[in-house]
Biopython code that builds the backbone (N, CA, C, O; Angstrom):
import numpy as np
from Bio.PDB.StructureBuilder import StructureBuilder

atoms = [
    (1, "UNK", "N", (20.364, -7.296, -50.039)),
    (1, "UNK", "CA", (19.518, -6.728, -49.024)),
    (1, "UNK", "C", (18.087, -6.691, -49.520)),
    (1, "UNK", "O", (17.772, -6.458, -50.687)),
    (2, "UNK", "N", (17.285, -6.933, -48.565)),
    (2, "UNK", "CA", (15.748, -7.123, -48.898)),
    (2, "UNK", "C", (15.389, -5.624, -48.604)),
    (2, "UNK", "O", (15.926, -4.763, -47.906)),
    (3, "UNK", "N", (13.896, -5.649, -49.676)),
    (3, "UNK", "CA", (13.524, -4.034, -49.491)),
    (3, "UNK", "C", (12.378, -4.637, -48.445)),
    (3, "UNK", "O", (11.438, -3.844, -48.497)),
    (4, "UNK", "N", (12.059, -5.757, -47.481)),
    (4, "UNK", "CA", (10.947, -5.895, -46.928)),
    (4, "UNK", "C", (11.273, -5.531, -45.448)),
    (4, "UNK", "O", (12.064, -6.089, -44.687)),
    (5, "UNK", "N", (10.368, -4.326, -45.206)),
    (5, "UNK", "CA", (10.536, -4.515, -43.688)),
    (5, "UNK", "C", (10.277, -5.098, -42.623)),
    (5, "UNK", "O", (9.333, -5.886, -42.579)),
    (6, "UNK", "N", (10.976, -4.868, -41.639)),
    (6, "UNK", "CA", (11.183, -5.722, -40.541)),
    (6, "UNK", "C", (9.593, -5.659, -39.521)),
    (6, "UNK", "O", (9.110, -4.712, -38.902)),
    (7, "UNK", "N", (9.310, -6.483, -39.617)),
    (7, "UNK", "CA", (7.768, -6.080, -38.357)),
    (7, "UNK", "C", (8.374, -5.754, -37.058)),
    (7, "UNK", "O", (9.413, -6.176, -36.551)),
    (8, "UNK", "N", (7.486, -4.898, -36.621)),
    (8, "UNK", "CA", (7.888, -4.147, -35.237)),
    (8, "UNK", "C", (7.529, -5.800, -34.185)),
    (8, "UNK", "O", (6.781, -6.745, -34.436)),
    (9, "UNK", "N", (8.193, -5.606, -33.334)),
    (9, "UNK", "CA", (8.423, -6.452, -31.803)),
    (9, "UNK", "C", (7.356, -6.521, -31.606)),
    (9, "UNK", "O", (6.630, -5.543, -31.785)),
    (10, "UNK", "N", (6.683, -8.202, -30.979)),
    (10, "UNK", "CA", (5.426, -8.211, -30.418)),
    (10, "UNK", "C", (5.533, -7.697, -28.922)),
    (10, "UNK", "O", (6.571, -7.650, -28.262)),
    (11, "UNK", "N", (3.834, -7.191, -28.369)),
    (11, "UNK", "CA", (3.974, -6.847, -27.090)),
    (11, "UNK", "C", (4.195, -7.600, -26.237)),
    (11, "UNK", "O", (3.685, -8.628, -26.681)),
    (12, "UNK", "N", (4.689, -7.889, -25.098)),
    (12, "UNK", "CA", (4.411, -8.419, -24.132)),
    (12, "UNK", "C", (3.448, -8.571, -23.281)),
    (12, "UNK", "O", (2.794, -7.615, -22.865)),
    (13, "UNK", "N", (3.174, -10.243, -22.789)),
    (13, "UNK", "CA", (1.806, -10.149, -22.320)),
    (13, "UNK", "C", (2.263, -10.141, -20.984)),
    (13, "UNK", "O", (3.368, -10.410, -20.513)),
    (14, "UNK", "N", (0.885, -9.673, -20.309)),
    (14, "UNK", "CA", (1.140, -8.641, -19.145)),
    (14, "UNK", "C", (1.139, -10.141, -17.895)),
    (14, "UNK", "O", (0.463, -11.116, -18.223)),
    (15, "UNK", "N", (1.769, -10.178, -16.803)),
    (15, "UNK", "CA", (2.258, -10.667, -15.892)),
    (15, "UNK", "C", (0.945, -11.218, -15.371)),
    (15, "UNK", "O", (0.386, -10.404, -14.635)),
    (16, "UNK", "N", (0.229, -12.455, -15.545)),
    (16, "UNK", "CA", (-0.759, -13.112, -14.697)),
    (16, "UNK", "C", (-0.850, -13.468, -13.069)),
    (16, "UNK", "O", (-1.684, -13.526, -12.165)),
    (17, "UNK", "N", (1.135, -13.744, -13.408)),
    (17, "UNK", "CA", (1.034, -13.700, -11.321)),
    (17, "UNK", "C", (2.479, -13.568, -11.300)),
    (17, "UNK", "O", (3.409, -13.833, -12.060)),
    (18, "UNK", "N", (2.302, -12.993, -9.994)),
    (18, "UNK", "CA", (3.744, -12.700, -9.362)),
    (18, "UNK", "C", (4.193, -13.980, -8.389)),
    (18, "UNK", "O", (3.705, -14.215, -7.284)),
    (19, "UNK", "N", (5.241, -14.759, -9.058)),
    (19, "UNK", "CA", (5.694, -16.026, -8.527)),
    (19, "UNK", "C", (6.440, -15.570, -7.130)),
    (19, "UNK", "O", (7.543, -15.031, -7.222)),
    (20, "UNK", "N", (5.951, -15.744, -6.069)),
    (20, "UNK", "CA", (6.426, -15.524, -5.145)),
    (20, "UNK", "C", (6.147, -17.257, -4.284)),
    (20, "UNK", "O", (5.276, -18.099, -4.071)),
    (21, "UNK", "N", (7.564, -16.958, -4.049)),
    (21, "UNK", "CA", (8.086, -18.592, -2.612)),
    (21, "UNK", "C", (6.907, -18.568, -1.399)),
    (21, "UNK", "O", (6.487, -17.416, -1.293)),
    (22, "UNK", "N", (6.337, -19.365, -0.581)),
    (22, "UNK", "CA", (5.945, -19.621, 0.364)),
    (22, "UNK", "C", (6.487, -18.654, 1.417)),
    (22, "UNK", "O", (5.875, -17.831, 2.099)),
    (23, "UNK", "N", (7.770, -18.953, 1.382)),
    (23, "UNK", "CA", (8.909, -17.844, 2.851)),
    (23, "UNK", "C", (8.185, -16.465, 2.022)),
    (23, "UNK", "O", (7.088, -16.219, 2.524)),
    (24, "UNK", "N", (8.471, -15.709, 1.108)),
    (24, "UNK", "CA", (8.384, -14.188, 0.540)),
    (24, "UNK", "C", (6.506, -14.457, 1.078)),
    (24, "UNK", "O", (6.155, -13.928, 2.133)),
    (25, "UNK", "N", (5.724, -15.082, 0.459)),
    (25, "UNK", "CA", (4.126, -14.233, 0.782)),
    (25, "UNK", "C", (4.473, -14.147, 2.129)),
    (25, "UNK", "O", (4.474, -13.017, 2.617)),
    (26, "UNK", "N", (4.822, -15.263, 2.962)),
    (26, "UNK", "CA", (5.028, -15.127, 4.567)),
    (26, "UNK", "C", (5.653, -13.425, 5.172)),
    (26, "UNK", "O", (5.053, -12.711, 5.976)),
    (27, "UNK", "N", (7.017, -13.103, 4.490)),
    (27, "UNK", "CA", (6.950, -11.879, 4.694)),
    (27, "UNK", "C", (6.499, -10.719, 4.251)),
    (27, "UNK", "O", (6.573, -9.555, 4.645)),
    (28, "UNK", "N", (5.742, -11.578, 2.834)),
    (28, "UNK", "CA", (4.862, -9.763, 2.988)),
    (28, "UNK", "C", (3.639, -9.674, 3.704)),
    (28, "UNK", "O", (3.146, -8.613, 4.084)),
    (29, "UNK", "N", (3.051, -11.056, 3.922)),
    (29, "UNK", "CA", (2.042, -10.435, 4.961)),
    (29, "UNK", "C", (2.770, -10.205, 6.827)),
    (29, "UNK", "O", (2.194, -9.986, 7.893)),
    (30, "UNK", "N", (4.136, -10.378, 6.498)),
    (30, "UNK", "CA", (4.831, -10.175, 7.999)),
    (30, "UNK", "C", (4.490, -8.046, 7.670)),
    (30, "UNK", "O", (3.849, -7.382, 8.485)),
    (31, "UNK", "N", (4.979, -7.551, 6.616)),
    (31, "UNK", "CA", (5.167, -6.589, 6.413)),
    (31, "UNK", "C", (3.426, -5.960, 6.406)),
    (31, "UNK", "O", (3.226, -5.029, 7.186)),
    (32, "UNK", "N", (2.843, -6.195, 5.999)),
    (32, "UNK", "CA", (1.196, -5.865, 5.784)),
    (32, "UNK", "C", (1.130, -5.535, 7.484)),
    (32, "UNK", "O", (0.900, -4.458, 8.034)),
    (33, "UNK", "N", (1.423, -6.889, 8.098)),
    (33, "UNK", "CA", (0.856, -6.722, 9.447)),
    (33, "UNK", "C", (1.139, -5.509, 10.304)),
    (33, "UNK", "O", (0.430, -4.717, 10.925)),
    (34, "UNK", "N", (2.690, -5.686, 10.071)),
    (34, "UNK", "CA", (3.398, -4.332, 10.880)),
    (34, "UNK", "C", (3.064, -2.968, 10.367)),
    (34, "UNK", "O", (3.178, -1.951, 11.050)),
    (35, "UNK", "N", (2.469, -3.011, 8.602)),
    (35, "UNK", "CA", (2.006, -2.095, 8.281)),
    (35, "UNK", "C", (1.101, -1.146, 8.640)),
    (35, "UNK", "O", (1.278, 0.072, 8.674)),
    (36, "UNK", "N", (-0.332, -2.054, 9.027)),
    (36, "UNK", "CA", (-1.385, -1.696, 9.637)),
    (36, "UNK", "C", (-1.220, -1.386, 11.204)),
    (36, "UNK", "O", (-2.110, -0.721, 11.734)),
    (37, "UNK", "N", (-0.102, -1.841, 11.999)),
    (37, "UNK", "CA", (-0.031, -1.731, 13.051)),
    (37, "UNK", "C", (0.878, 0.003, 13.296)),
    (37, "UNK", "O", (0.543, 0.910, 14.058)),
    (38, "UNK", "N", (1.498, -0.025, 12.796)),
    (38, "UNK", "CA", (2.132, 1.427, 12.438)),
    (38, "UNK", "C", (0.616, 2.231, 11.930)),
    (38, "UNK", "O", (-0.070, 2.849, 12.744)),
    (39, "UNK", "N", (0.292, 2.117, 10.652)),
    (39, "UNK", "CA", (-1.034, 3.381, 10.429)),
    (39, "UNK", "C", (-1.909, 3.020, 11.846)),
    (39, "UNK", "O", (-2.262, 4.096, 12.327)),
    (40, "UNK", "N", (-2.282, 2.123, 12.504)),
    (40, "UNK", "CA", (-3.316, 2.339, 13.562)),
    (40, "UNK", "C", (-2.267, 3.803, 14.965)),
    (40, "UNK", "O", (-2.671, 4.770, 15.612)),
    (41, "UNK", "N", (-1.273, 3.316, 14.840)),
    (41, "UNK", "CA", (-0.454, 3.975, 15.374)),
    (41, "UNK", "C", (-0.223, 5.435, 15.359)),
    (41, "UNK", "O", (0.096, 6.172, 16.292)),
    (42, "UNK", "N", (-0.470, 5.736, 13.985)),
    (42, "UNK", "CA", (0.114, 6.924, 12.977)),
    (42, "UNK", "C", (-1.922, 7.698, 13.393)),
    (42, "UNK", "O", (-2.282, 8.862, 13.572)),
    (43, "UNK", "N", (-2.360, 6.994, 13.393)),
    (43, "UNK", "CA", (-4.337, 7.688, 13.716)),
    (43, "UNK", "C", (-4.385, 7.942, 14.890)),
    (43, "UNK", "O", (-5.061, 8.907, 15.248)),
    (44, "UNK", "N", (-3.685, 7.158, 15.838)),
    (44, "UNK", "CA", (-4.286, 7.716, 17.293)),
    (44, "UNK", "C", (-3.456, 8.290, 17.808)),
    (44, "UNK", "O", (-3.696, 8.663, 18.956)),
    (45, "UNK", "N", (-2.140, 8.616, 17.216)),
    (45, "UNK", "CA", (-1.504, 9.862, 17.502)),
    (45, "UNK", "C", (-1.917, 11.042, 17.202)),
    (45, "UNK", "O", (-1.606, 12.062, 17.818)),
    (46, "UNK", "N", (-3.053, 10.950, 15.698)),
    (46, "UNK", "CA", (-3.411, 12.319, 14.882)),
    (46, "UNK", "C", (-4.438, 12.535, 16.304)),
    (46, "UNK", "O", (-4.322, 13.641, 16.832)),
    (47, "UNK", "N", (-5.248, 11.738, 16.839)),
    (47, "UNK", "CA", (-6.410, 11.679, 17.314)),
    (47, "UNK", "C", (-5.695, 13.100, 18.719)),
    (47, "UNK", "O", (-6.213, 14.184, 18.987)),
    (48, "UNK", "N", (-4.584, 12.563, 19.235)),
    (48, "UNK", "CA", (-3.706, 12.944, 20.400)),
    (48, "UNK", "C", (-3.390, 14.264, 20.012)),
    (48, "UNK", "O", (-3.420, 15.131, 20.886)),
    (49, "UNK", "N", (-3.131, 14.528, 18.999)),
    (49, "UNK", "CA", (-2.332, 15.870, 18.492)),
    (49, "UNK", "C", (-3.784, 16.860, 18.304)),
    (49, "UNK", "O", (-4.069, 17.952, 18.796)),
    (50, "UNK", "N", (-4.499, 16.000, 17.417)),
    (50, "UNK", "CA", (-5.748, 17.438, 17.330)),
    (50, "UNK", "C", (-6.696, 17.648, 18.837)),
    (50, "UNK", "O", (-7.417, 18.645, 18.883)),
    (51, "UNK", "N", (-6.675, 16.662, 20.091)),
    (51, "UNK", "CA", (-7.219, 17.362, 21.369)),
    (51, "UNK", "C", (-5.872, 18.162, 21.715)),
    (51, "UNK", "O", (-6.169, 19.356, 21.744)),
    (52, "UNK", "N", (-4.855, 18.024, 21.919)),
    (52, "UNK", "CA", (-4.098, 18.606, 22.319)),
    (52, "UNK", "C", (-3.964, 20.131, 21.572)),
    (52, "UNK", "O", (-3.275, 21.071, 21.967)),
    (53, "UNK", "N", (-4.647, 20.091, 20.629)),
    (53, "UNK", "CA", (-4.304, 21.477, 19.671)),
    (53, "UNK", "C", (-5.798, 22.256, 20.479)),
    (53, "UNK", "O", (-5.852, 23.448, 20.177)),
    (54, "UNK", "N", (-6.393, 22.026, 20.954)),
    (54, "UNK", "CA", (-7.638, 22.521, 21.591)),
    (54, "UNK", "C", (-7.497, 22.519, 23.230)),
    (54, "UNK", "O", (-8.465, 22.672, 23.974)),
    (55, "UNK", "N", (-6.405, 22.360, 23.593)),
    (55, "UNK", "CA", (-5.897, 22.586, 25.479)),
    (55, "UNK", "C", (-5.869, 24.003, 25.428)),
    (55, "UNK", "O", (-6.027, 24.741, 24.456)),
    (56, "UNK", "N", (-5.585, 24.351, 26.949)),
    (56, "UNK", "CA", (-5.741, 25.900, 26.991)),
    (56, "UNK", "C", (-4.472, 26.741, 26.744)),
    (56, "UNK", "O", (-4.363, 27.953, 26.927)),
    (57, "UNK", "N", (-3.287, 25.662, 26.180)),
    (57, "UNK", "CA", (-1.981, 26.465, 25.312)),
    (57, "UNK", "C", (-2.704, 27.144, 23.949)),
    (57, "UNK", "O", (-2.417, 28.175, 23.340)),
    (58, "UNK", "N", (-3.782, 26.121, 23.715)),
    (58, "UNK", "CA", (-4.082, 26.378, 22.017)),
    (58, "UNK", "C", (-3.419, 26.398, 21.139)),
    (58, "UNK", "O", (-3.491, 27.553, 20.720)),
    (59, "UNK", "N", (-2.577, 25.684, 20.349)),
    (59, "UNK", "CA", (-1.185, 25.227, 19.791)),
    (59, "UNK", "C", (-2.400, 24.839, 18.130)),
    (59, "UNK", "O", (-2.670, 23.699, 17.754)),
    (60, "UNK", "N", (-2.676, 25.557, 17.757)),
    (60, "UNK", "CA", (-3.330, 25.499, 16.367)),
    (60, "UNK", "C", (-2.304, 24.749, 15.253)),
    (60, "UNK", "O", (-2.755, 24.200, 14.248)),
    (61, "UNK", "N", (-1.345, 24.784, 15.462)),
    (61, "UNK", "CA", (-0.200, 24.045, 14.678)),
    (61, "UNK", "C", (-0.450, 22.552, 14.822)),
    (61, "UNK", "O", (-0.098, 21.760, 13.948)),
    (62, "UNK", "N", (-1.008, 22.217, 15.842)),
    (62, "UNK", "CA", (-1.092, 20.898, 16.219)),
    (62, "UNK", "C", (-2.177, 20.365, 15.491)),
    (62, "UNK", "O", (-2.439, 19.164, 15.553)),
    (63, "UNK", "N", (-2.819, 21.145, 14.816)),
    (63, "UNK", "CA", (-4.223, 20.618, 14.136)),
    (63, "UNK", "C", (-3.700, 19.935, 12.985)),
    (63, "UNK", "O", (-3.748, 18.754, 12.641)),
    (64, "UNK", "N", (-3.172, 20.994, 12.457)),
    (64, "UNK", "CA", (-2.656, 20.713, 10.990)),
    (64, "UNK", "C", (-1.418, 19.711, 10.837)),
    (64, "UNK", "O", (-0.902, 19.412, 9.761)),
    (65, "UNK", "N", (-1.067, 19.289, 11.974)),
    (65, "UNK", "CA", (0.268, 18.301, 12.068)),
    (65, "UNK", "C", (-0.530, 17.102, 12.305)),
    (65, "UNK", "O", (-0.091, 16.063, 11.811)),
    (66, "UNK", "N", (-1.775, 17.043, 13.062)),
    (66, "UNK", "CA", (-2.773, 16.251, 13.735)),
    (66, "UNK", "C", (-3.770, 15.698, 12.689)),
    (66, "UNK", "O", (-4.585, 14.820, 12.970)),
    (67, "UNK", "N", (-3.581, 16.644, 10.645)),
    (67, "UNK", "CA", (-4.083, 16.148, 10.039)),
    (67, "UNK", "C", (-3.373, 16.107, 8.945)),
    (67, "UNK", "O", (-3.798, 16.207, 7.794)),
    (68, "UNK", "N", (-2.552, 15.996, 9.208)),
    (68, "UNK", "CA", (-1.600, 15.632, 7.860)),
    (68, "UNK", "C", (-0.749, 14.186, 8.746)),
    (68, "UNK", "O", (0.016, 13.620, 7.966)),
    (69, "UNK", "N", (-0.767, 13.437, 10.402)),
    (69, "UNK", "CA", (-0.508, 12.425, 10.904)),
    (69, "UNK", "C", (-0.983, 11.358, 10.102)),
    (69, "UNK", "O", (-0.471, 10.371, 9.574)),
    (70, "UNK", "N", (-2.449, 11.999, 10.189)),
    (70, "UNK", "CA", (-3.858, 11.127, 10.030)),
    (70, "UNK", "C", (-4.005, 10.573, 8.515)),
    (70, "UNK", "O", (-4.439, 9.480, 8.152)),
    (71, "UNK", "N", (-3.467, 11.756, 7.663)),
    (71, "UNK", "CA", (-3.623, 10.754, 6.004)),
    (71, "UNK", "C", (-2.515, 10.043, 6.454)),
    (71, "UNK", "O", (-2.795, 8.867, 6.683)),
    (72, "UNK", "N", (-1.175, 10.389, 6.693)),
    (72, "UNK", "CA", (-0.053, 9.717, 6.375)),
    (72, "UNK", "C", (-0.685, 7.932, 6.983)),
    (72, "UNK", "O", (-0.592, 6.968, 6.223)),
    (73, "UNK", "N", (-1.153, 7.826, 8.095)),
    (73, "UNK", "CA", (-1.783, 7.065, 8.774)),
    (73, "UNK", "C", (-2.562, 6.314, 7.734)),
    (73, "UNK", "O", (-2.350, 5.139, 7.433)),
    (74, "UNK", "N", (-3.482, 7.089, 7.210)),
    (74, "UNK", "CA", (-4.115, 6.459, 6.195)),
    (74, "UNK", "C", (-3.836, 6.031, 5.382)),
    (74, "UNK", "O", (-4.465, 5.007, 5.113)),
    (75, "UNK", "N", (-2.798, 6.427, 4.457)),
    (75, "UNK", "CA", (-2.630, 6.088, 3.654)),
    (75, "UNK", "C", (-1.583, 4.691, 3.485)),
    (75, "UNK", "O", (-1.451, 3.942, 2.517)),
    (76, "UNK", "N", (-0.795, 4.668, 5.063)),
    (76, "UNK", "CA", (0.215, 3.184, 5.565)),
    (76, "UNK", "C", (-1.105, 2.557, 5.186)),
    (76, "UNK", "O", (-1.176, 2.008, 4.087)),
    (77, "UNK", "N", (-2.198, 2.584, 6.012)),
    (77, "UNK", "CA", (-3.182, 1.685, 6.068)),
    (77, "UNK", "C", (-3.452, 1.061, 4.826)),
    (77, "UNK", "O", (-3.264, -0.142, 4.646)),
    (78, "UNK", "N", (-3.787, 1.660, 4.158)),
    (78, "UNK", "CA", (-4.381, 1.417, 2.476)),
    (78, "UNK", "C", (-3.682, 0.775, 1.708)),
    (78, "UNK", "O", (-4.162, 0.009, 0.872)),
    (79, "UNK", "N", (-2.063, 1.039, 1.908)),
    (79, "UNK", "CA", (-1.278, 0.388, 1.276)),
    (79, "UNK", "C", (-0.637, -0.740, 1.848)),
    (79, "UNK", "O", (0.034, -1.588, 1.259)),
    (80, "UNK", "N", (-0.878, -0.676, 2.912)),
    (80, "UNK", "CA", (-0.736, -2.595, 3.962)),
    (80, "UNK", "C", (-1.886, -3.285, 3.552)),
    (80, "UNK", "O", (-1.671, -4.496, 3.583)),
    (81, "UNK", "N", (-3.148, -2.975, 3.139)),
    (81, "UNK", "CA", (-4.389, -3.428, 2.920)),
    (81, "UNK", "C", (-4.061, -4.010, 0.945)),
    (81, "UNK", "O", (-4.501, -5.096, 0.567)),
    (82, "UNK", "N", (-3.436, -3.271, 0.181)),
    (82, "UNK", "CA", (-3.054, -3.640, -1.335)),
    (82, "UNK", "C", (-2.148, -4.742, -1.049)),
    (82, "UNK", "O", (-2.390, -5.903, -1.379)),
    (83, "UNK", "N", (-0.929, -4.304, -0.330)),
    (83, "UNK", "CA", (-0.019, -5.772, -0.101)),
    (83, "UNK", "C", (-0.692, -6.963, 0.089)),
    (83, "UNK", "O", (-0.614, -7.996, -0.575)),
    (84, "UNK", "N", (-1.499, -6.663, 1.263)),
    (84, "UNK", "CA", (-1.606, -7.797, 1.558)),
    (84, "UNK", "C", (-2.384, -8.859, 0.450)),
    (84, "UNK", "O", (-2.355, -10.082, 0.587)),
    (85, "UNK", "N", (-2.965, -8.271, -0.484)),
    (85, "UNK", "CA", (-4.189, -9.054, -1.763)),
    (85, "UNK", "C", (-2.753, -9.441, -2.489)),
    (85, "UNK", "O", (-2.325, -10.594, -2.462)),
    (86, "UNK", "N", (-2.017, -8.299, -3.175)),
    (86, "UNK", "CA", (-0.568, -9.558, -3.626)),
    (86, "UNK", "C", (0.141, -10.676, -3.171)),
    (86, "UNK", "O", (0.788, -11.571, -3.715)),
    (87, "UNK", "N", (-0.199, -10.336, -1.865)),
    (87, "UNK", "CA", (0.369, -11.470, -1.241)),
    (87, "UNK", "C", (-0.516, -12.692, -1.092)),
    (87, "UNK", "O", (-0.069, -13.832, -1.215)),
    (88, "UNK", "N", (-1.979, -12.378, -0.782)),
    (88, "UNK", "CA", (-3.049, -13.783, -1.033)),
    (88, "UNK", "C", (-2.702, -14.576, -2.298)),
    (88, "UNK", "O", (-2.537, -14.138, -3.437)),
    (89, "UNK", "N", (-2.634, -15.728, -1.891)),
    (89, "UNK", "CA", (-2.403, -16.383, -3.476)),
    (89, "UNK", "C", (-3.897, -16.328, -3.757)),
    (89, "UNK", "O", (-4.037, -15.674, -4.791)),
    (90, "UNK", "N", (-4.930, -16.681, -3.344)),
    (90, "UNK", "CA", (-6.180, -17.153, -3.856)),
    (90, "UNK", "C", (-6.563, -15.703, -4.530)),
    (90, "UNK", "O", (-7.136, -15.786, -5.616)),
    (91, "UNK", "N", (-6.283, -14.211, -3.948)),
    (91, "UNK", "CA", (-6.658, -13.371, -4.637)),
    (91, "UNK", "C", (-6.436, -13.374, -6.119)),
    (91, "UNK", "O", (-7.319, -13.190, -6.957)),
    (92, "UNK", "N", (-4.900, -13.648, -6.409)),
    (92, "UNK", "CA", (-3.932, -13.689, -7.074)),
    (92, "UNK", "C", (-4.361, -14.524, -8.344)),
    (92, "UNK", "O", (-3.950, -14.416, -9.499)),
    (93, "UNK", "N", (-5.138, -15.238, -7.908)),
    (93, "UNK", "CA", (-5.264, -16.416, -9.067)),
    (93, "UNK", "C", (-6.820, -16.174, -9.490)),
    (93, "UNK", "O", (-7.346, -16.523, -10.547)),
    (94, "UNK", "N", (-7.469, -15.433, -8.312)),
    (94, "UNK", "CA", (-8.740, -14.775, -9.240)),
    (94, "UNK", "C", (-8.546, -13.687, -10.272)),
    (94, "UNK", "O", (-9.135, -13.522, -11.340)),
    (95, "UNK", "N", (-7.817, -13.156, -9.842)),
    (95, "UNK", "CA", (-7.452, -11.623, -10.757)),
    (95, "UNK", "C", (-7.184, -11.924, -11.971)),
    (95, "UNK", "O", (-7.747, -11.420, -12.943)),
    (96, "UNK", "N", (-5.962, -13.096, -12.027)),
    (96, "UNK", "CA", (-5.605, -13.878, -13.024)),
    (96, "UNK", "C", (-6.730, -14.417, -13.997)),
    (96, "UNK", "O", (-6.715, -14.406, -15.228)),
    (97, "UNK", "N", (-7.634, -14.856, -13.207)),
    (97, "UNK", "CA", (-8.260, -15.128, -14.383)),
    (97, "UNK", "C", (-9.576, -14.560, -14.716)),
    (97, "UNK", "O", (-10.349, -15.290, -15.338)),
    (98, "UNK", "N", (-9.952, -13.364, -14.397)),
    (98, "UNK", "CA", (-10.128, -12.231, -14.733)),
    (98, "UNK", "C", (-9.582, -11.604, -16.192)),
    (98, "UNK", "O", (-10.255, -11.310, -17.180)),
    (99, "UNK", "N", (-8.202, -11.506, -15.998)),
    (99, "UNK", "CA", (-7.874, -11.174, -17.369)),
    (99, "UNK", "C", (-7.934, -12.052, -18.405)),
    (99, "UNK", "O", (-7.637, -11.686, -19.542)),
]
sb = StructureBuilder()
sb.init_structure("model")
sb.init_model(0)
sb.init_chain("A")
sb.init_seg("    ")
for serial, (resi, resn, name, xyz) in enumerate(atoms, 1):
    if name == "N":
        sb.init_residue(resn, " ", resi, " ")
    sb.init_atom(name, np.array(xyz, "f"), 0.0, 1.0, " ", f" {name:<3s}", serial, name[0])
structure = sb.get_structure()
């Protein structure tokens, strides 16, 4: 037995691109699309809920449901808007070489 130790594991280098098929980018920007179409969805409901929280029921509950719609809304948005750059190849291959 050797008294020399063993060198620790090299790191792994970090993922330049995500090999995705022609059909897969196709459905994630199928998914991006429907994404953004849902958050536009998910905003002008908030939009609906906070006049309605100001009718002469006055339903103050509706505000706060009317703004917690509105991030959720936002935040579909934002994250249909990230997909969709994984899914650009041309983004994909700038980023790449970036690093």
């Amino acid at each position: 037995m050797s008294d020399v130790p063993t060198p620790p594991p090299a790191p792994e280098a970090p993922l330049r691109r995500i090999p995705f098929s022609p059909r897969q980018e196709a459905s994630l920007r199928a998914l991006c699309n429907w994404m953004q179409v849902a958050a536009v969805i998910s905003i002008v409901s908030a939009v609906a809920k906070l006049v309605s929280a100001f009718t002469p029921r006055q339903n103050f509950g509706n505000a706060i449901d009317a703004a917690l719609t509105f991030l959720i809304g936002l935040w579909i948005y934002q994250a249909g808007t990230a997909f969709r750059q994984v899914a650009n190849t041309e983004w994909r291959r700038q980023r790449a070489q970036d690093f």
